[in-house]
C-alpha positions as YAML, in Angstrom:
chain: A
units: angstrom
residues:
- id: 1
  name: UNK
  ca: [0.00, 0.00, 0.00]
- id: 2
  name: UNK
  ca: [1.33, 3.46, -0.54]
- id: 3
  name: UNK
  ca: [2.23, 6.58, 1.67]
- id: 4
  name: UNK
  ca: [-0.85, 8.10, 0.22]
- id: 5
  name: UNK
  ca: [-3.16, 5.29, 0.65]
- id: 6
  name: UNK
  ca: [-1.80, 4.42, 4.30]
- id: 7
  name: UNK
  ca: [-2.25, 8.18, 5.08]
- id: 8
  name: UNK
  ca: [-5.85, 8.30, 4.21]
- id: 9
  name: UNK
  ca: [-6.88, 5.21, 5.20]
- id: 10
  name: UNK
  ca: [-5.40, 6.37, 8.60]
- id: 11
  name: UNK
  ca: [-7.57, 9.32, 8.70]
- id: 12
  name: UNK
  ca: [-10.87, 7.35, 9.09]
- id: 13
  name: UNK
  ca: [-9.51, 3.66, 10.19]
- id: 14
  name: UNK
  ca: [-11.28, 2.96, 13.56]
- id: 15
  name: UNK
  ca: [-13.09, 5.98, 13.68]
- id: 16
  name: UNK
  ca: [-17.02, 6.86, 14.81]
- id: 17
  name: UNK
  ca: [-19.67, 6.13, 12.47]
- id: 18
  name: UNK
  ca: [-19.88, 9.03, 10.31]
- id: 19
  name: UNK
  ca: [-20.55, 10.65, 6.63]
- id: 20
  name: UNK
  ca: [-17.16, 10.40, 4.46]
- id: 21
  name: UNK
  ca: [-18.17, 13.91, 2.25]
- id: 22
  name: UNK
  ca: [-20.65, 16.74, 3.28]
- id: 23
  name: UNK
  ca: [-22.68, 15.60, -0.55]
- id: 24
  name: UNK
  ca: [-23.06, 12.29, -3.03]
- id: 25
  name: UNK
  ca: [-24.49, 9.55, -2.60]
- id: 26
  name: UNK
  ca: [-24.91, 7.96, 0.86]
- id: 27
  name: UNK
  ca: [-23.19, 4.79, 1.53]
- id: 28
  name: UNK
  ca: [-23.83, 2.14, 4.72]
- id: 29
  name: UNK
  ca: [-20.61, -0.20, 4.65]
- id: 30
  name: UNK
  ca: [-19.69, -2.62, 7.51]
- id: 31
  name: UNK
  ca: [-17.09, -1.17, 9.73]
- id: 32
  name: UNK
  ca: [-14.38, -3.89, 8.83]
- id: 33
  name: UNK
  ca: [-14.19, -1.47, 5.77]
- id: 34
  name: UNK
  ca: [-13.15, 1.55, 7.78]
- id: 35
  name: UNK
  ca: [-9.69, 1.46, 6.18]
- id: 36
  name: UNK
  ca: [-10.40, 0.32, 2.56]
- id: 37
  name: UNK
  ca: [-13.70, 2.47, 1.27]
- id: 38
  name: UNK
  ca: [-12.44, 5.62, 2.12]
- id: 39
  name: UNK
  ca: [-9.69, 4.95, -0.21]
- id: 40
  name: UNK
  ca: [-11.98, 3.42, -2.97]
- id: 41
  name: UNK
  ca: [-14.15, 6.49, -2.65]
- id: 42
  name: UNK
  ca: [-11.36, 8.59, -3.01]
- id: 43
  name: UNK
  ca: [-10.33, 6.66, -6.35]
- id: 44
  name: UNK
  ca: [-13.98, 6.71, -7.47]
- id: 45
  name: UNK
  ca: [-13.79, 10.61, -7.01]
- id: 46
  name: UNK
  ca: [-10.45, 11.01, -9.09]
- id: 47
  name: UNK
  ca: [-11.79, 9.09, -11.54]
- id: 48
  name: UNK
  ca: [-14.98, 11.86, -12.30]
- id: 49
  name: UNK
  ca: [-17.28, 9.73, -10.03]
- id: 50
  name: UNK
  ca: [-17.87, 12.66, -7.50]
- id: 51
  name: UNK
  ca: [-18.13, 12.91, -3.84]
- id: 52
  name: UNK
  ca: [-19.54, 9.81, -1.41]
- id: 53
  name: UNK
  ca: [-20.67, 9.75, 2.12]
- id: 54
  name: UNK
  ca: [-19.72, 6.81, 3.90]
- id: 55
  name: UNK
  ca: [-21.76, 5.51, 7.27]
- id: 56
  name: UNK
  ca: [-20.04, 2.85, 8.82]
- id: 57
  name: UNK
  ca: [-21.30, 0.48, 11.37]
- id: 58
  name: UNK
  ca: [-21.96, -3.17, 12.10]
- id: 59
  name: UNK
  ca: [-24.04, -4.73, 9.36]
- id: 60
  name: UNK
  ca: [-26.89, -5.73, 11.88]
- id: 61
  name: UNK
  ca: [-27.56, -2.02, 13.13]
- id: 62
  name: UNK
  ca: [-27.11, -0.57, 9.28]
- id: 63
  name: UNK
  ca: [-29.51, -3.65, 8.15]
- id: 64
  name: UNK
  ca: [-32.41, -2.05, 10.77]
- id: 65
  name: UNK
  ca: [-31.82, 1.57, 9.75]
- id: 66
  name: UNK
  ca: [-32.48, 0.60, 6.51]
- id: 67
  name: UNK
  ca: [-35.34, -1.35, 7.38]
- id: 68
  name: UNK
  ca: [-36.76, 1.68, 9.14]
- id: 69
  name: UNK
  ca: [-36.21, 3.83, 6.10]
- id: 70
  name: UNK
  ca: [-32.81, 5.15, 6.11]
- id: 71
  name: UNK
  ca: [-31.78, 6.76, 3.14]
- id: 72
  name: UNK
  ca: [-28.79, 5.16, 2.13]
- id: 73
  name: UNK
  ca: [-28.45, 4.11, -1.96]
- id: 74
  name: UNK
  ca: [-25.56, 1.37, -1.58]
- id: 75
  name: UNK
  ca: [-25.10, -0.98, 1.09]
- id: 76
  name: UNK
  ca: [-21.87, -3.12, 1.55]
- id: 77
  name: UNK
  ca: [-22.56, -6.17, 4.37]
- id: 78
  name: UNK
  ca: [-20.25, -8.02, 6.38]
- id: 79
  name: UNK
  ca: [-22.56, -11.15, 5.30]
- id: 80
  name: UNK
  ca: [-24.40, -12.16, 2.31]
- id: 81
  name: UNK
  ca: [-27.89, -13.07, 4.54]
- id: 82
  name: UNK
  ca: [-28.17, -9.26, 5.33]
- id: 83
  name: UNK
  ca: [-28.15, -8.38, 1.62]
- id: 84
  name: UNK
  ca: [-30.22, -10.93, 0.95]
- id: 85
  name: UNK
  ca: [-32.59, -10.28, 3.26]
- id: 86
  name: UNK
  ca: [-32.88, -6.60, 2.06]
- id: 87
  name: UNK
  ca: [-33.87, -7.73, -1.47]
- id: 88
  name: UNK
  ca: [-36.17, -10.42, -0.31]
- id: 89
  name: UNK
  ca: [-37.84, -7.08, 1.07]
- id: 90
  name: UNK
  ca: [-37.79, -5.21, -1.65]
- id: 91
  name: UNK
  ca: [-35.25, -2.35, -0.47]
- id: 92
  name: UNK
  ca: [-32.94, -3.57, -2.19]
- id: 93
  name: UNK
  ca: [-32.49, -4.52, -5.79]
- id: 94
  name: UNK
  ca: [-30.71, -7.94, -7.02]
- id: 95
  name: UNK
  ca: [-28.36, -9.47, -7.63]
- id: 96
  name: UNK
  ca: [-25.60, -8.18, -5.41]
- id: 97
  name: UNK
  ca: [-22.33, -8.79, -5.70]
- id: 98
  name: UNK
  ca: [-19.89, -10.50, -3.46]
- id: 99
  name: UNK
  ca: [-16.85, -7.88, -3.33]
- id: 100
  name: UNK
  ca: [-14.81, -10.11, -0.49]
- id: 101
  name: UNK
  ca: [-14.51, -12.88, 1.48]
- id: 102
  name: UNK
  ca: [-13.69, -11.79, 5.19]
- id: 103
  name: UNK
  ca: [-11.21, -13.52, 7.18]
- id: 104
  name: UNK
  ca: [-11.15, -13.39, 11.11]
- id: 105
  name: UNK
  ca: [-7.95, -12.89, 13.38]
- id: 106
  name: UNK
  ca: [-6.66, -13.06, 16.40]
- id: 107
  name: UNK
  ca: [-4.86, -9.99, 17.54]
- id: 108
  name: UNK
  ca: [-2.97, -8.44, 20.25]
- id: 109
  name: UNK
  ca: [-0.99, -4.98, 21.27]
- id: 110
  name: UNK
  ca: [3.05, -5.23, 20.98]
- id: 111
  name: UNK
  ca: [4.97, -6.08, 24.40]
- id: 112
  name: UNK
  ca: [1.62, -9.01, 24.61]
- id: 113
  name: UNK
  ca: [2.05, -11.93, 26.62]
- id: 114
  name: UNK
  ca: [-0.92, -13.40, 24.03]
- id: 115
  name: UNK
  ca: [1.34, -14.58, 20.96]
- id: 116
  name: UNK
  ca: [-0.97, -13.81, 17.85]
- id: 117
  name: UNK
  ca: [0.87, -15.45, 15.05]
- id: 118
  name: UNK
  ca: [-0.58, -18.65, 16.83]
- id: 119
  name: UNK
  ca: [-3.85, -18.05, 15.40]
- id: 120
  name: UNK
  ca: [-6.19, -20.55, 17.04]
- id: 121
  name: UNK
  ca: [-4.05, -23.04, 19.05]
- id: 122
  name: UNK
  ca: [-2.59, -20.13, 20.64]
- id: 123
  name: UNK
  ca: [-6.03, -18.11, 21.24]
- id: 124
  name: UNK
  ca: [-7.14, -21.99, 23.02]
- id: 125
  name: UNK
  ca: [-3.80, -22.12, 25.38]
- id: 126
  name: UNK
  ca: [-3.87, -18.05, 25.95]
- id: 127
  name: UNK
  ca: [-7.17, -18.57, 27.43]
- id: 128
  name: UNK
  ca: [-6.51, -21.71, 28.94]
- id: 129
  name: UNK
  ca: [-3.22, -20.59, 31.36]
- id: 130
  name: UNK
  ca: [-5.35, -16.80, 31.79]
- id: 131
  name: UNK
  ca: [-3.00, -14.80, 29.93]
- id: 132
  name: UNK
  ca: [-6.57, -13.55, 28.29]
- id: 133
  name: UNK
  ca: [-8.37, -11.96, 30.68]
- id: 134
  name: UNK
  ca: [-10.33, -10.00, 28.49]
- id: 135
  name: UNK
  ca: [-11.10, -10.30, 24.80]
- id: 136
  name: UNK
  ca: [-13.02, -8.21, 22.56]
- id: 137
  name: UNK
  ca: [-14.94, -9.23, 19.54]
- id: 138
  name: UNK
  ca: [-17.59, -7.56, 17.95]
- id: 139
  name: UNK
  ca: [-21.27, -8.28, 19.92]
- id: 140
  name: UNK
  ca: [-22.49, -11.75, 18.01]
- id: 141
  name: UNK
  ca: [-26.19, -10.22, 17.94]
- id: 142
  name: UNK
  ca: [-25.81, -7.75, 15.27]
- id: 143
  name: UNK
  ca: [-22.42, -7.92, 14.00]
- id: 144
  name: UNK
  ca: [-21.49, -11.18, 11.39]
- id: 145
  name: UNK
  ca: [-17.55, -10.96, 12.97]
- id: 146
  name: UNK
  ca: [-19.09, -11.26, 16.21]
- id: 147
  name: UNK
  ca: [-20.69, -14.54, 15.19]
- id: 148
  name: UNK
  ca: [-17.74, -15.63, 13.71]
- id: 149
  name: UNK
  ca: [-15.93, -15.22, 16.78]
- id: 150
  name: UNK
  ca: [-18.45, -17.15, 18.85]
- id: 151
  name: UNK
  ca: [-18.70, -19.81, 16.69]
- id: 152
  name: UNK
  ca: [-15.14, -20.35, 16.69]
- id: 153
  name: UNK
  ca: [-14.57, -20.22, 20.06]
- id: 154
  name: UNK
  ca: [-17.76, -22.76, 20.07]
- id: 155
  name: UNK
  ca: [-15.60, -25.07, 17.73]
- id: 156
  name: UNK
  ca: [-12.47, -24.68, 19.39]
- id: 157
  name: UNK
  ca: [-14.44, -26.04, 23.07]
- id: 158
  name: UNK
  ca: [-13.40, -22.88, 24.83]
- id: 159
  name: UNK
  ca: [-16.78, -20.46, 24.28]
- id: 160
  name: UNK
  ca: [-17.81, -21.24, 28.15]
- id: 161
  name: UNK
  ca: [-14.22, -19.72, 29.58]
- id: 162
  name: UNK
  ca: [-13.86, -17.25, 27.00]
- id: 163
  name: UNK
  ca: [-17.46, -15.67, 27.26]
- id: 164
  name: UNK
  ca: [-17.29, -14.14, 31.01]
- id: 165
  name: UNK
  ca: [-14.13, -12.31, 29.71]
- id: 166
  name: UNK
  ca: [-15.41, -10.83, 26.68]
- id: 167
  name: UNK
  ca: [-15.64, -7.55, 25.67]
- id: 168
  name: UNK
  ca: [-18.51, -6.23, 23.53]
- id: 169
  name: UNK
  ca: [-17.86, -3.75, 20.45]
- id: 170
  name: UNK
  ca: [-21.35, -2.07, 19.15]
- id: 171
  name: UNK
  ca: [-19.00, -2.93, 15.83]
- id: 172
  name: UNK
  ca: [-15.69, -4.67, 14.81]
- id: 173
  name: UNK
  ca: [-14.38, -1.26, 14.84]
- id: 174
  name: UNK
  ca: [-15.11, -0.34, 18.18]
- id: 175
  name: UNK
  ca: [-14.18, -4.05, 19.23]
- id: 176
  name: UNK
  ca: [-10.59, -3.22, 17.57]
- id: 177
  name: UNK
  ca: [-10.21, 0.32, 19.66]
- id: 178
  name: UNK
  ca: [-10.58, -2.00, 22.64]
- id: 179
  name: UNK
  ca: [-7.51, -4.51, 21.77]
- id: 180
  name: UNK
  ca: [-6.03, -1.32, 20.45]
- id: 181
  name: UNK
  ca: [-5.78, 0.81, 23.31]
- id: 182
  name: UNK
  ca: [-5.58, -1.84, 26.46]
- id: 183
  name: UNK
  ca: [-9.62, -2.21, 26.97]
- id: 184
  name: UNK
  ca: [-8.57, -5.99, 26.10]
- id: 185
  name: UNK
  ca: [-5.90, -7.94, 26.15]
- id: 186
  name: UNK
  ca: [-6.34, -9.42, 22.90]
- id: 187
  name: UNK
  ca: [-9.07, -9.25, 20.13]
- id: 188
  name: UNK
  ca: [-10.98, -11.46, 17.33]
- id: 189
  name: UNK
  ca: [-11.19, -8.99, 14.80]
- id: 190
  name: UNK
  ca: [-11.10, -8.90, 11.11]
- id: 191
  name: UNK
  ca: [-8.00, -9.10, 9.10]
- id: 192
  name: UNK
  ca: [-9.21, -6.10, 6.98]
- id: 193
  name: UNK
  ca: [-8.72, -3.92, 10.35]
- id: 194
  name: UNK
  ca: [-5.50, -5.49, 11.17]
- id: 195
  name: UNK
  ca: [-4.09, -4.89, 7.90]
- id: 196
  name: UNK
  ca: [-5.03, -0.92, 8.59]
- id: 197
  name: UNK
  ca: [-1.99, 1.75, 9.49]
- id: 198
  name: UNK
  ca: [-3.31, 2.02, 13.44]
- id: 199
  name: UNK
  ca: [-2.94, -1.63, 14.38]
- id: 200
  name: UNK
  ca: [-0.37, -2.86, 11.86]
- id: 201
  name: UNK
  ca: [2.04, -0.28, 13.85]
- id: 202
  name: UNK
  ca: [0.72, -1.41, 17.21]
- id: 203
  name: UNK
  ca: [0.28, -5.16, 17.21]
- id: 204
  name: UNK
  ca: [0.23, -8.04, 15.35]
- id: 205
  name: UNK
  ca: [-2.07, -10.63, 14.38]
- id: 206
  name: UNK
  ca: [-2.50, -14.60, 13.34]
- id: 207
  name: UNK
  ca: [-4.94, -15.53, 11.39]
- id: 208
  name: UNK
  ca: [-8.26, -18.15, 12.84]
- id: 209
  name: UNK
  ca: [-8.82, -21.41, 10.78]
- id: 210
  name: UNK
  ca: [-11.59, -20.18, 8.55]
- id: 211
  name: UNK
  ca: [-13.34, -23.61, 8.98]
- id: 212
  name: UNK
  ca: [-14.17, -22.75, 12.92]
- id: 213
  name: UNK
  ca: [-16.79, -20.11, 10.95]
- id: 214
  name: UNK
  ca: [-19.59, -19.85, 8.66]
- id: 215
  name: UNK
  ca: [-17.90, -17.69, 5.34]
- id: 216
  name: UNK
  ca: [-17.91, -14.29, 5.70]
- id: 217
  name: UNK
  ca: [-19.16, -13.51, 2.16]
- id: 218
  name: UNK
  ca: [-19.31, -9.50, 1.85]
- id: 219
  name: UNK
  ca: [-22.14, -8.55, -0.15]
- id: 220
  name: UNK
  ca: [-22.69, -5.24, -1.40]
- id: 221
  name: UNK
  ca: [-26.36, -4.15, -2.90]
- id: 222
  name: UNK
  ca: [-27.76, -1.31, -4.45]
- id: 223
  name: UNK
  ca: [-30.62, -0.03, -2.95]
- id: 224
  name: UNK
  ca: [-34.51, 0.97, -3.93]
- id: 225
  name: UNK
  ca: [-34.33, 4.64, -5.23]
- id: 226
  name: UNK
  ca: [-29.90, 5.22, -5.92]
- id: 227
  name: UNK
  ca: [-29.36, 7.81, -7.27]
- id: 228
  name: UNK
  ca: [-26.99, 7.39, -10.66]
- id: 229
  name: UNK
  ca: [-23.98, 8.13, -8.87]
- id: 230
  name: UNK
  ca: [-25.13, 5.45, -6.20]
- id: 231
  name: UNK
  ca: [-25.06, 3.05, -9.01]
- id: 232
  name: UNK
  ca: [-22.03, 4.39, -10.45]
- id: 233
  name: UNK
  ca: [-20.39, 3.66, -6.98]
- id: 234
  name: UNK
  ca: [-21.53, 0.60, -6.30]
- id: 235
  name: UNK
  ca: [-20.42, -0.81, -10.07]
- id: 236
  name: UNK
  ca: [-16.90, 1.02, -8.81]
- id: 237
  name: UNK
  ca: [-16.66, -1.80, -6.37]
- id: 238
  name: UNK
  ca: [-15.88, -4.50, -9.50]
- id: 239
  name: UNK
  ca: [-13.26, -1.87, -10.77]
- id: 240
  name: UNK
  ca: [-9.69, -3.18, -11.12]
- id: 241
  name: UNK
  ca: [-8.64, -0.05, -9.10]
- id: 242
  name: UNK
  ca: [-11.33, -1.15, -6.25]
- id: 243
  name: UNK
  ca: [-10.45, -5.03, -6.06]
- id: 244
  name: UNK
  ca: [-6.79, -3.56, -5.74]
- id: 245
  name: UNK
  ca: [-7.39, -1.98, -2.45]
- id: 246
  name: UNK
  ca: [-9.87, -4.74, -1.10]
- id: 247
  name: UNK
  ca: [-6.71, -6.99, -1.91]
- id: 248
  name: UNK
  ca: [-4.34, -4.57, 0.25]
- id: 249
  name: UNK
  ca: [-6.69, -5.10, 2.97]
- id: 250
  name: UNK
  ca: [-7.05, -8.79, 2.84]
- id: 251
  name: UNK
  ca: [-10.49, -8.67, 1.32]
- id: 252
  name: UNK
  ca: [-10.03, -10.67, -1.93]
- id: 253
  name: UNK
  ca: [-12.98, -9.99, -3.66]
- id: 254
  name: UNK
  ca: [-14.90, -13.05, -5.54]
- id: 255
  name: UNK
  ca: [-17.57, -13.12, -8.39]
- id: 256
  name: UNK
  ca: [-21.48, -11.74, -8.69]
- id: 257
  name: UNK
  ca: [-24.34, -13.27, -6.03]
...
């Protein structure tokens, strides 16, 4: 990734939901994609594309706000069923289109006694000999990394020691600010996030055996009323200069849903 790109992705990685641009079209993207749409958008506007507002948040809560009328015009999930479920609804128009496959790691500050790079066996023994005493994932109820984290800690037999230690994100995001800044000593977290300027510099990170999990397929739909630049954004997302950046940040995208 370049100075530039690790400079602006930097300016929005891990921050608040909030709008991107003060005009264009509105845009609801799960918050594992903090780091990479911000950069995309910015490509999309040097291209002639224009100015987008991006809302980030878990891809539960966004799901609802839609569902209660929001007025977003693209929508990029964490997991396929929330996309689908949107166009079984009629919000949202079909097909999407998968634009990654997420991938869920463990991950913990520098100067750790948690050892990251041992992905799963070392996430079982770290909670085993209490050297995690608190963990933060995203909360499984409305956030698909959440449930990805439970149901790996579910396959791995250690969900019943590792749940009174958890701590709850609202998103992966916030979930990351927690292993970031000593709320936990260690967080499951998505590689997308890990892969961003803040933590790469602070931490490190193994990946989780993608088996423990139900895929993460990342969906993105276009939404009942988009605007033409809504549409032109969302067909950005299967640009060679998009797929680029969703491959910096470990989001390799796949085909059409």
């Amino acid at each position: 990734m370049s100075l530039t790109r690790r400079t602006l992705a930097g300016l929005i990685a891990l921050a608040p939901t909030r709008a991107w641009a003060s005009e264009g079209p509105l845009v609801a993207a799960a918050s594992d994609l903090t780091g990479a749409l911000p950069v995309i958008a910015e490509r999309f506007r040097r291209a002639g594309g224009g100015p987008v507002r991006l809302t980030f948040g878990s891809s539960g809560a966004l799901t609802r706000q839609i569902e209660a009328g929001a007025p977003f015009e693209v929508f990029l999930s964490a997991e396929a069923s929330l996309a689908r479920r949107l166009v079984a609804s009629g919000r949202a128009e079909g097909p999407g289109r998968v634009y990654g496959q997420g991938r869920l790691v463990l991950f913990a500050r520098k100067g750790s006694r948690v050892r990251p790079a041992g992905g799963s066996a070392e996430l079982v023994r770290a909670l085993k000999d209490g050297r995690i005493r608190r963990m933060a994932i995203a909360n499984p109820d409305h956030a698909p990394y959440g449930r990805a984290a439970r149901e790996a800690l579910t396959a791995l037999g250690v969900w019943t020691l590792a749940e009174p230690r958890l701590v709850l994100g609202d998103s992966a995001a916030q979930a990351a600010r927690f292993a970031l800044t000593g709320g936990a000593d260690a967080g499951l977290l998505p590689l997308s996030l890990a892969l961003g300027p803040e933590l790469a510099r602070a931490g490190a990170y193994g990946r989780i055996d993608p088996t423990l999990h139900a895929p993460l397929v990342q969906t993105a739909v276009v939404l009942r009323g988009a605007s033409r630049e809504g549409r032109a954004f969302f067909d950005f997302l299967a640009s060679p200069p998009a797929r680029a950046v969703l491959r910096d940040f470990g989001l390799a995208p796949e085909g059409d849903v």
